[in-house]
Structure formats: C-alpha cells, structure tokens
FIVEXVO-841541 format. One line per 3 residues: number of its first residue (from 1); for each residue x, y, z of N, C-alpha, C, O. Coordinates in pm, 1 decimal, padded with zeros to 6 digits. Atoms other than C-alpha are relative to their C-alpha. Example, Ala and Ser with C-alpha at 12.3 -4.5 7.8 and 13.67 -1.06 7.14 Angstrom:
1> 00089.0 -00119.0 00000.0 01230.0 -00450.0 00780.0 00090.0 00120.0 00000.0 00193.6 00118.1 00066.5  -00082.0 -00119.0 -00006.0 01367.0 -00106.0 00714.0 -00077.0 00109.0 00073.0 -00026.1 00219.8 00089.9
***
This chain:
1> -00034.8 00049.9 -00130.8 14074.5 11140.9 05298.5 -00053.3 00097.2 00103.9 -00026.5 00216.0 00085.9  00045.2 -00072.6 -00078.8 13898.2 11273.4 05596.1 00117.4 00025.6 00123.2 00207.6 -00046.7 00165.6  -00090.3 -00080.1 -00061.5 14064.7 11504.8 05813.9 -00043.5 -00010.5 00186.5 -00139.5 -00079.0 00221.7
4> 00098.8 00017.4 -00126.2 14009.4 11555.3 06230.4 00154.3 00057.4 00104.2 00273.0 00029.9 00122.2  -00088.4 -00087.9 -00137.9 14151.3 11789.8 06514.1 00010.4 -00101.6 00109.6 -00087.6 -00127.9 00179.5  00008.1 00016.8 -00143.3 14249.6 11623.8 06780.9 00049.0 00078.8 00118.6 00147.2 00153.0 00118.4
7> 00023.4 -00137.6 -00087.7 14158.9 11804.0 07134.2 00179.8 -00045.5 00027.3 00230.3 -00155.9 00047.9  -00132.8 -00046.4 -00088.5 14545.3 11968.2 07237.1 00085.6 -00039.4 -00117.1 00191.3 -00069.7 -00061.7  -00078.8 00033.0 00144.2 14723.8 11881.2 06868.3 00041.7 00148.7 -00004.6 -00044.6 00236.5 -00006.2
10> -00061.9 -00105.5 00037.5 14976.2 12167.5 06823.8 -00011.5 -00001.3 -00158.0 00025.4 00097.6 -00221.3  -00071.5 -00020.9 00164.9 14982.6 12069.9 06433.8 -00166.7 00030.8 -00033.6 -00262.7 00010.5 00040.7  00169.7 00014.6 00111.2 14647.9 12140.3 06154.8 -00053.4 -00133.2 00075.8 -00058.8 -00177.7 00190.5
13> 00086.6 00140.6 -00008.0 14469.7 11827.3 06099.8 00071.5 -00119.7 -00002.7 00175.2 -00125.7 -00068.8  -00080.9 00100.0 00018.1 14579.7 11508.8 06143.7 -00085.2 -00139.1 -00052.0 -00191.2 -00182.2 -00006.4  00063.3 00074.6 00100.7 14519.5 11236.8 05872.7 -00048.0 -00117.3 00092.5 00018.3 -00178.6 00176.1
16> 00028.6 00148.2 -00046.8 14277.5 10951.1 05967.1 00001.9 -00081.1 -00103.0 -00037.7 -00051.2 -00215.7  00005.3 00132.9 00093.3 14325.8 10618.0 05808.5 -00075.3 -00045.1 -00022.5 -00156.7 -00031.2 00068.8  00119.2 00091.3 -00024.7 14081.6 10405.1 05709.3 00005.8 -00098.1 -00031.1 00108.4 -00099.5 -00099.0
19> -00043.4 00109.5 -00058.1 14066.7 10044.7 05736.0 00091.0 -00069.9 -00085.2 00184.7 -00140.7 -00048.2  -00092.0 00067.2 00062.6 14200.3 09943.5 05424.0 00169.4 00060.1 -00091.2 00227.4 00031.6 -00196.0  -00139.1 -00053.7 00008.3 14532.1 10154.7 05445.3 00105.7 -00089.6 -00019.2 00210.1 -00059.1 -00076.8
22> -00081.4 00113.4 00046.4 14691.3 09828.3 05432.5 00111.8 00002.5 00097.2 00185.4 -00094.8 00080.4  -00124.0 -00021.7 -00076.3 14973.8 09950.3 05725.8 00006.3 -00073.5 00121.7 00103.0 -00081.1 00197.5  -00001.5 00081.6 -00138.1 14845.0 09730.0 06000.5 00015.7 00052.6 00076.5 00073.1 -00019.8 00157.9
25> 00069.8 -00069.3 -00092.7 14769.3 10000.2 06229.9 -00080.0 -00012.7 00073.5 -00174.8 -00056.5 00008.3  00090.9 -00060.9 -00041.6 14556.9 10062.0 06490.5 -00020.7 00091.3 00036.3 00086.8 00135.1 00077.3  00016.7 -00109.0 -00005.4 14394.9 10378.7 06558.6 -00093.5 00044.2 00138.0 -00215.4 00027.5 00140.9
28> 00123.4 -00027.0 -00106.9 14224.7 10485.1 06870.9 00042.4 00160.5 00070.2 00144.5 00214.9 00112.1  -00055.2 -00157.9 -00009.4 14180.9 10837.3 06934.2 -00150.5 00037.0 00210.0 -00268.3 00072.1 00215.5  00045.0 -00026.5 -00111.8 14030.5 10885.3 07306.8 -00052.2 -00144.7 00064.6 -00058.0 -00244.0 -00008.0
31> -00031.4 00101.5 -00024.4 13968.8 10632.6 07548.4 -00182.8 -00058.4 00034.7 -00212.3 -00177.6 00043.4  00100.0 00002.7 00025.5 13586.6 10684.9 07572.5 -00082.7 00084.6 -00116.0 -00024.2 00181.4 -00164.6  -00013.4 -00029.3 00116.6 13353.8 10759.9 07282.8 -00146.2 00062.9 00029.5 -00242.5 -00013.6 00035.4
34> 00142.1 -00049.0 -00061.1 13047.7 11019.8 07393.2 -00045.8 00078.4 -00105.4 00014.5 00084.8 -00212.5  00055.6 -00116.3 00083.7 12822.0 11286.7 07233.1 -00094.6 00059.2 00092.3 -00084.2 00048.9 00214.5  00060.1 -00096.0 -00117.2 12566.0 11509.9 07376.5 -00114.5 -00080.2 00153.0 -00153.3 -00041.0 00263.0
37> 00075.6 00068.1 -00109.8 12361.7 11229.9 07551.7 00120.2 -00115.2 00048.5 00077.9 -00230.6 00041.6  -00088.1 00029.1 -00077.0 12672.6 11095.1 07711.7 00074.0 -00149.3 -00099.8 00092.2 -00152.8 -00221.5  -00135.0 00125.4 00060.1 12908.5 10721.6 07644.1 -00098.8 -00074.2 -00096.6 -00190.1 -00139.9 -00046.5
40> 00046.9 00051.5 00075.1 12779.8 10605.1 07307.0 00050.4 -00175.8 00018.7 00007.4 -00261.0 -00059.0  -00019.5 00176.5 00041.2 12917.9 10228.7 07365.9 -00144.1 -00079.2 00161.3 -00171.8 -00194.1 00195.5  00059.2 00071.7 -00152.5 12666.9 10213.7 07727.8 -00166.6 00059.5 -00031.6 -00196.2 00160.3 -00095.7
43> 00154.1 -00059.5 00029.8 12264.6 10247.7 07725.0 -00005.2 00081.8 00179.4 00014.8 00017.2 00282.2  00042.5 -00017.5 -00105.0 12183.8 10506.3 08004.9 -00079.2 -00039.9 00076.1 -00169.5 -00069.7 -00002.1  00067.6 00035.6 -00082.3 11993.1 10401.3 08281.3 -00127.1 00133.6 00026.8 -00121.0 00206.3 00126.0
46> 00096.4 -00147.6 -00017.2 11680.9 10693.6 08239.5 -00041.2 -00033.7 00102.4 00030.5 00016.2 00189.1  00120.5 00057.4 -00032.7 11417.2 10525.6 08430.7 00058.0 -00151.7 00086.8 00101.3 -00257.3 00040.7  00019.6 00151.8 -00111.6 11437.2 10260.3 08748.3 -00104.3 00010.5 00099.8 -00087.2 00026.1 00220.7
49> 00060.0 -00053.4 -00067.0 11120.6 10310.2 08828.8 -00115.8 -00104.1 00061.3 -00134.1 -00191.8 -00023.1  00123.3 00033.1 -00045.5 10814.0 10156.3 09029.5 -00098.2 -00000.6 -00006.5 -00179.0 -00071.9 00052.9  00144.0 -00029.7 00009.1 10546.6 10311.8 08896.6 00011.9 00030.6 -00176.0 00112.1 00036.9 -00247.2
52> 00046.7 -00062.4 00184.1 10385.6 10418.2 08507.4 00094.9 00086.2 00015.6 00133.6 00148.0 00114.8  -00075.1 -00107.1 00069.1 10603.7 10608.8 08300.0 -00013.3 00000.9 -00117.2 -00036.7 -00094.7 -00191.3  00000.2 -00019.1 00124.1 10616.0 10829.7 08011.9 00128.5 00073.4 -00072.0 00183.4 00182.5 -00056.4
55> -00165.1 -00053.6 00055.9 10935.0 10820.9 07780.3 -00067.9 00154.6 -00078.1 -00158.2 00195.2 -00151.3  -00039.5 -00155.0 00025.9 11026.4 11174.1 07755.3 00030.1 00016.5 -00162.2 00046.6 -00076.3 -00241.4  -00053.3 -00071.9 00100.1 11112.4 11387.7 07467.2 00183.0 -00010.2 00032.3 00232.1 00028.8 00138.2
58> -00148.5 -00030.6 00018.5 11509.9 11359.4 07387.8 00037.7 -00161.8 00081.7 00139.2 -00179.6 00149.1  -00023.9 00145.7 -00095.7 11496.7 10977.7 07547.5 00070.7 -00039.7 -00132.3 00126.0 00070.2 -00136.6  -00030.4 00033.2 00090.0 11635.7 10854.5 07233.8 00172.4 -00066.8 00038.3 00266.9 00008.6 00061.2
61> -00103.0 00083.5 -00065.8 11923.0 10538.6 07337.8 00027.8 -00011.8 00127.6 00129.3 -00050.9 00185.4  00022.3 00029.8 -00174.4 11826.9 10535.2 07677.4 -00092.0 -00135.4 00058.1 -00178.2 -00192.1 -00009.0  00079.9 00156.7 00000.4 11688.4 10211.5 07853.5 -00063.7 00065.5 00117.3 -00027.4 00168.4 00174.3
64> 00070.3 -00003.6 -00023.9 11437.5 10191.5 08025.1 -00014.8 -00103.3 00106.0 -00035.5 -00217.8 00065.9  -00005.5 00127.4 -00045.2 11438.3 09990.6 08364.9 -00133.1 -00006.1 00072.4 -00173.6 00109.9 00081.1  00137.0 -00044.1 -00014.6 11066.6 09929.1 08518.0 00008.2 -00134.5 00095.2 00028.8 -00247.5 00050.9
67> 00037.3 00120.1 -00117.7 11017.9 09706.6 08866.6 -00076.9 00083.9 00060.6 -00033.0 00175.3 00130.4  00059.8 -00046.4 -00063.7 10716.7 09807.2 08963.8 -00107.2 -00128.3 -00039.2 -00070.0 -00225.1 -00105.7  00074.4 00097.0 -00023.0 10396.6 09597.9 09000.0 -00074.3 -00051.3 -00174.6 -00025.6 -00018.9 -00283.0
70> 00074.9 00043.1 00152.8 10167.7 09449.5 08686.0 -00090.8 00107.9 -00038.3 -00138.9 00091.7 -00150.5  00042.7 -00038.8 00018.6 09984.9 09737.5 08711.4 00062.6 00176.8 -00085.3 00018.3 00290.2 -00103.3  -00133.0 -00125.3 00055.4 10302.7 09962.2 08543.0 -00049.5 00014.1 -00141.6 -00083.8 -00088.0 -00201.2
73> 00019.3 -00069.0 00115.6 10227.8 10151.0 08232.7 00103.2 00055.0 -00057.0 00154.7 00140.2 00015.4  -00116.8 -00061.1 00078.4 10501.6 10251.9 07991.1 -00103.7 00081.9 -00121.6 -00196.6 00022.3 -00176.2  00090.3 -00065.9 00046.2 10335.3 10513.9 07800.0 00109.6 00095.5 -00106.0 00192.5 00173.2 -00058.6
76> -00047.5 -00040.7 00124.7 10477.8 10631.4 07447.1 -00034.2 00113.8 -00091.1 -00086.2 00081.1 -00197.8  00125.8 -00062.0 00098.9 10340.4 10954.5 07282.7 00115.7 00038.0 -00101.0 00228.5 00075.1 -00068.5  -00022.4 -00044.5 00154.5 10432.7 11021.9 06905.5 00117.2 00120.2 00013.3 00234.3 00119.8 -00024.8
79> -00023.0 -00140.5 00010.4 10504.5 11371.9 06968.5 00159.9 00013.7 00107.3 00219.6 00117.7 00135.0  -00129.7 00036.9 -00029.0 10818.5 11251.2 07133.7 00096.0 -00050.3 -00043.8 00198.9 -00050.1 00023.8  -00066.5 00039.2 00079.2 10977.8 11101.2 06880.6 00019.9 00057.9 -00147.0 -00051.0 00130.5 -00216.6
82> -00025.6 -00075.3 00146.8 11156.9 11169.4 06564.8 00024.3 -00131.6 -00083.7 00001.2 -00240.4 -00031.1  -00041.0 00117.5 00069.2 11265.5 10928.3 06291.0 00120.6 -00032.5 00013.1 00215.0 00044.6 -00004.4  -00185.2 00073.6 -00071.4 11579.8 10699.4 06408.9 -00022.5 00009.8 00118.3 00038.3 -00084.9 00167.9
85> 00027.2 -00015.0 -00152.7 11464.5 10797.1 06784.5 -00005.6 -00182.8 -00010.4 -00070.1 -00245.0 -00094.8  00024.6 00115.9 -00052.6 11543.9 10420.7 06967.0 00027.7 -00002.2 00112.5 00136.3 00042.9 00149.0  00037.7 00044.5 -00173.7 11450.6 10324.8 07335.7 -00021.7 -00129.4 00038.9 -00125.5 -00194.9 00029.4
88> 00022.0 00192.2 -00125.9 11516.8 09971.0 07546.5 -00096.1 00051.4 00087.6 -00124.1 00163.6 00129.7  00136.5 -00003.9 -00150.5 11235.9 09898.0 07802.3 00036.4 -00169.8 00039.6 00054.7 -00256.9 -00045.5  -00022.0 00056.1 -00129.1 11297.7 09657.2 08077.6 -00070.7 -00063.3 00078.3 -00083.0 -00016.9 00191.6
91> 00115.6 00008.1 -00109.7 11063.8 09499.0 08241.6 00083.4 -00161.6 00121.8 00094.6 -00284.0 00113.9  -00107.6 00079.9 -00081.2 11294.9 09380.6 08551.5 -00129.4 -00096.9 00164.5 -00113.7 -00124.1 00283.5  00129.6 00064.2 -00084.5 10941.1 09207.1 08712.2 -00044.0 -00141.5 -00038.2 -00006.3 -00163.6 -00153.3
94> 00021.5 00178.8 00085.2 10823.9 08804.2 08630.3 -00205.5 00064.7 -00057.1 -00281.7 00007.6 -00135.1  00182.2 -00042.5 00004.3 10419.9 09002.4 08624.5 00055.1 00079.4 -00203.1 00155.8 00146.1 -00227.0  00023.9 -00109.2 00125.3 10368.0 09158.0 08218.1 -00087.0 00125.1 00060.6 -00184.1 00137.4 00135.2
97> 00059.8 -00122.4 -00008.3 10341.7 09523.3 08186.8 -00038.2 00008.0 -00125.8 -00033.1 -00082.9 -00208.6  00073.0 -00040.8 00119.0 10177.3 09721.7 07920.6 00079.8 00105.7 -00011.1 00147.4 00162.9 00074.4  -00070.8 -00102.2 00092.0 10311.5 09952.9 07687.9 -00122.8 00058.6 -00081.6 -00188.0 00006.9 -00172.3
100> 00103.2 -00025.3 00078.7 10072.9 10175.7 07595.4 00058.6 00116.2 -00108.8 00145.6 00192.6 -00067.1  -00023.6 -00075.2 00066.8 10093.6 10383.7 07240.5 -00098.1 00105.3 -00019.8 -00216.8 00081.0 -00041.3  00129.4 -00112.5 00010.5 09910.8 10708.3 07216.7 -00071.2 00033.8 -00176.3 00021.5 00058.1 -00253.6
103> 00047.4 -00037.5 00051.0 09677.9 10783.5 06932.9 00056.2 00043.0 -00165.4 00032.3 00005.0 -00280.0  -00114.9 -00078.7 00093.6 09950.0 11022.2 06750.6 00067.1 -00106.7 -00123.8 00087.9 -00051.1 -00231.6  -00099.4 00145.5 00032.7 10135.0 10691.0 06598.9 -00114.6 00003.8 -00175.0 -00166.7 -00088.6 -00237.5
106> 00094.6 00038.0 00162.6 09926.9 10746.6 06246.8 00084.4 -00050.7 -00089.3 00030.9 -00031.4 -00198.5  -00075.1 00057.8 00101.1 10207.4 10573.9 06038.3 -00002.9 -00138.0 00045.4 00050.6 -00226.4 -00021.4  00017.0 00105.8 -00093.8 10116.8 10302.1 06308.3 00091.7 -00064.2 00061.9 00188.1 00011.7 00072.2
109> -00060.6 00002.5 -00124.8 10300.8 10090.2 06563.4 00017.9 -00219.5 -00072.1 -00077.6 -00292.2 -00099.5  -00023.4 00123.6 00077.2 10438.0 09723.0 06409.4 00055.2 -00096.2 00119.5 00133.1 -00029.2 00187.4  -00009.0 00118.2 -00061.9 10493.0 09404.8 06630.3 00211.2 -00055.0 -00100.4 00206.4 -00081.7 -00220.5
112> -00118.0 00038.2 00155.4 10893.3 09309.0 06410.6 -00029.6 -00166.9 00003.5 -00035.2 -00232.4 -00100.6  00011.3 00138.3 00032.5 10839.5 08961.4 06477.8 -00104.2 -00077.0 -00112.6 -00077.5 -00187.8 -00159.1  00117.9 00062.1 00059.8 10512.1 08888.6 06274.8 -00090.5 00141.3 -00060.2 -00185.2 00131.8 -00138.3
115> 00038.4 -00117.0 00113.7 10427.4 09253.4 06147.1 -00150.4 00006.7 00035.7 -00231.7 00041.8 -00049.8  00105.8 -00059.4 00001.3 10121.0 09275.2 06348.6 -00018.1 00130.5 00065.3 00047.2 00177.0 00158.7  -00001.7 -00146.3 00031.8 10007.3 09602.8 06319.3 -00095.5 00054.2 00200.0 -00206.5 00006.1 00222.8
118> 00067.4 -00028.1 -00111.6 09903.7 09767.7 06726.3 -00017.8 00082.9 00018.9 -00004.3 00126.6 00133.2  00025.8 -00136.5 00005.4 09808.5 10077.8 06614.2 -00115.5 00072.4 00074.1 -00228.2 00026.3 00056.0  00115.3 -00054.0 -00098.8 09587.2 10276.5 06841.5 -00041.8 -00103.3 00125.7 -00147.8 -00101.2 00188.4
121> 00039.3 00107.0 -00113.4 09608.0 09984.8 07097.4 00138.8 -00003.0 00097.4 00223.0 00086.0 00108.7  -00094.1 00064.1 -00103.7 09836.7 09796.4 07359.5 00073.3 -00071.2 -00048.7 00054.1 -00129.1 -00155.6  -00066.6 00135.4 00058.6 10119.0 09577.4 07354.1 00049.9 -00031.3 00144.0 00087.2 00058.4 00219.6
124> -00007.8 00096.1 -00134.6 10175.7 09312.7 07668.6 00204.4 -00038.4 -00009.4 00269.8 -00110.2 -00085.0  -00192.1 -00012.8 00017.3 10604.2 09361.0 07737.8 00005.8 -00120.8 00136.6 -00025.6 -00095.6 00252.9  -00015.7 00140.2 -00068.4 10663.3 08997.5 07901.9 00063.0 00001.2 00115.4 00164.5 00070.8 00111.3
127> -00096.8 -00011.1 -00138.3 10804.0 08964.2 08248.1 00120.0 -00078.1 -00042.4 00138.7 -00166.5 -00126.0  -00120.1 -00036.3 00046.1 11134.2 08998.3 08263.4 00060.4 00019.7 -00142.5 00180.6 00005.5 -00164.7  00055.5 -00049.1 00173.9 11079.3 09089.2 07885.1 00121.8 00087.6 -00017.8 00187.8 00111.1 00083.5
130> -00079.5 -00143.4 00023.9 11319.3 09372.0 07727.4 -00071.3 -00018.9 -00197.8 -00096.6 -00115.5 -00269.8  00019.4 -00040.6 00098.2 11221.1 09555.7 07413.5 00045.6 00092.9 -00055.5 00076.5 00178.6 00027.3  -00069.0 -00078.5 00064.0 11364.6 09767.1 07157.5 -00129.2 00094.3 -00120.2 -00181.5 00051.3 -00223.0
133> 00101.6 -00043.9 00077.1 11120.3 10018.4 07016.7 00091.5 00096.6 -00109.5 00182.1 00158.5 -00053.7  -00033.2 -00121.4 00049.3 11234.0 10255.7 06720.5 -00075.1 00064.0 -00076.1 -00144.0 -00026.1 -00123.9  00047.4 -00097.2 00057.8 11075.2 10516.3 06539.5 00028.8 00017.2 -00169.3 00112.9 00080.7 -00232.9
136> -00029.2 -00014.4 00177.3 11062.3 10492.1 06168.5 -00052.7 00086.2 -00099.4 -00060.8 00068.5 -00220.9  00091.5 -00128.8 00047.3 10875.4 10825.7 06108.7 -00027.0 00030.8 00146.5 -00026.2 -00028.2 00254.6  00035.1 -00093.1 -00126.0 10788.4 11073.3 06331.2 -00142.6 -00047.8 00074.4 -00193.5 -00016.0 00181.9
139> 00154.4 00082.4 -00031.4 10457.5 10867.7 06348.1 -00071.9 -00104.0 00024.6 -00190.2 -00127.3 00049.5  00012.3 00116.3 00030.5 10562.8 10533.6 06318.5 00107.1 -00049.2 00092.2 00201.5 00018.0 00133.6  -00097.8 00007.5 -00100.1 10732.4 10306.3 06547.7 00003.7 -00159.8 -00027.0 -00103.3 -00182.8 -00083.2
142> -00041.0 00062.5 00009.4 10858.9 09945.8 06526.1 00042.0 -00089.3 00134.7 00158.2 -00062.0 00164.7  -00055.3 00067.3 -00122.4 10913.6 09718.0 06848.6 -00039.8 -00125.3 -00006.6 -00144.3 -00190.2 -00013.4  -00034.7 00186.4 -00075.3 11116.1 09379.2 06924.8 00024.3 -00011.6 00109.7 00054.4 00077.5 00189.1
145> -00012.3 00089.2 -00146.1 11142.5 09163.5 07199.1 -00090.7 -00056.4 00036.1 -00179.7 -00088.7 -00042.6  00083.9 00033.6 -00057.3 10963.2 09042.3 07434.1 -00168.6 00026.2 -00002.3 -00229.6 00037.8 00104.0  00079.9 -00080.3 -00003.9 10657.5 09155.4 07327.0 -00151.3 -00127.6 -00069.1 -00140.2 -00241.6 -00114.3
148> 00153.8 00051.3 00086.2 10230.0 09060.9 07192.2 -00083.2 00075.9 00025.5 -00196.1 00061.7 -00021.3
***
C-alpha cells in the first residue's frame, strides 16, 4: 500500500486507498493538482502570438495559440524535445499555417491519421485547425489534428 505526507499532517504517513478498497470513499487530497510546469488538469497558454514561432525547450503540455497572418511559421527543432514531450498548436486564424520540422527529426515526423511519413518537410495546420504533436523519441514526433 502506498504511503504519502500530506503538506501540515502532524502524524507519519497517511494511508492512501485505492479504488478497489471497497469502503465507498472518496479521496481528494488538495483542491488543485500542479507540478513544476504549473495546474496539470489546464494546458498553459505559452504562445498568443502574431507572428512565426519556435516551441521552446521545456514547452512540453503547453498550447500553443497562433493568430497571426498565413504567413505564420510554427517551427519545431528536435533538439527540443525528449521522448513523451507533447505540445497543442492552435491555429486561432480561418488562413492555414505551416508547421515546419527541422532536419534533426531522423526517427522522422508521422501524419497519425494515415501514417504519412513528413520527414524533412512541411505540414499545412488547417485554419482554425488544432494539433497535438508528441515526441516518440528524442527524434521522432507524431502529430494529430487538423493537419496534411
């Protein structure tokens, strides 16, 4: 049975249940549920931007909001991601932007709907589009939605 401090508990540890304790409990231990990149139940808002951008290093469950013209670039390099790294993108415009992937992506860059492969190329993120890219190697990356 796993154990767990809660913050300001005068006693040790105090036992958590788990679901099939059978006591008809519920358990809720704080009233929001964060970690070091802030409220795990909400996607931050990184990016509401107007112009090209390039997701950062440590972007990982952050969205991505992008009203800027057709000529907006979302720009992806490798060397920013780890494996499990996932990022929403936004495209809060009716014009398609581009999502461009850099080079780095040698495990390549997959379409999920139809598994075509856009490795070393572009992918066209649909007006008012949203996409979910993740990282399935430090080299490799995976994105649904709105996307071709």
């Amino acid at each position: 049975m796993s154990k767990l401090r809660l913050s300001g508990a005068t006693s040790s540890f105090e036992e958590i249940k788990t679901a099939d304790a059978g006591d008809g409990n519920t358990y809720q231990v704080g009233s929001t549920v964060t970690d070091a990149q802030g409220n795990v139940r909400a996607l931050e808002i990184t990016t509401d931007s107007t112009t090209s951008v390039t997701i950062a290093s440590g972007s990982s469950g952050k969205y991505f909001r992008l009203t800027g013209a057709a000529t907006t670039t979302i720009n992806i390099n490798a060397a920013n991601f780890a494996a499990g790294d996932i990022i929403t993108i936004h495209n809060a415009t009716s014009s398609d932007m581009t999502i461009d992937f850099d080079a780095n992506f040698t495990d390549t860059v997959y379409i999920a709907a139809d598994g075509t492969d856009k490795n070393n190329s572009t992918i066209t993120l649909a007006g008012y589009g949203i996409a979910t890219c993740i990282a399935f190697t430090s080299a490799g990356m995976i994105i649904s939605g709105n996307v071709s």
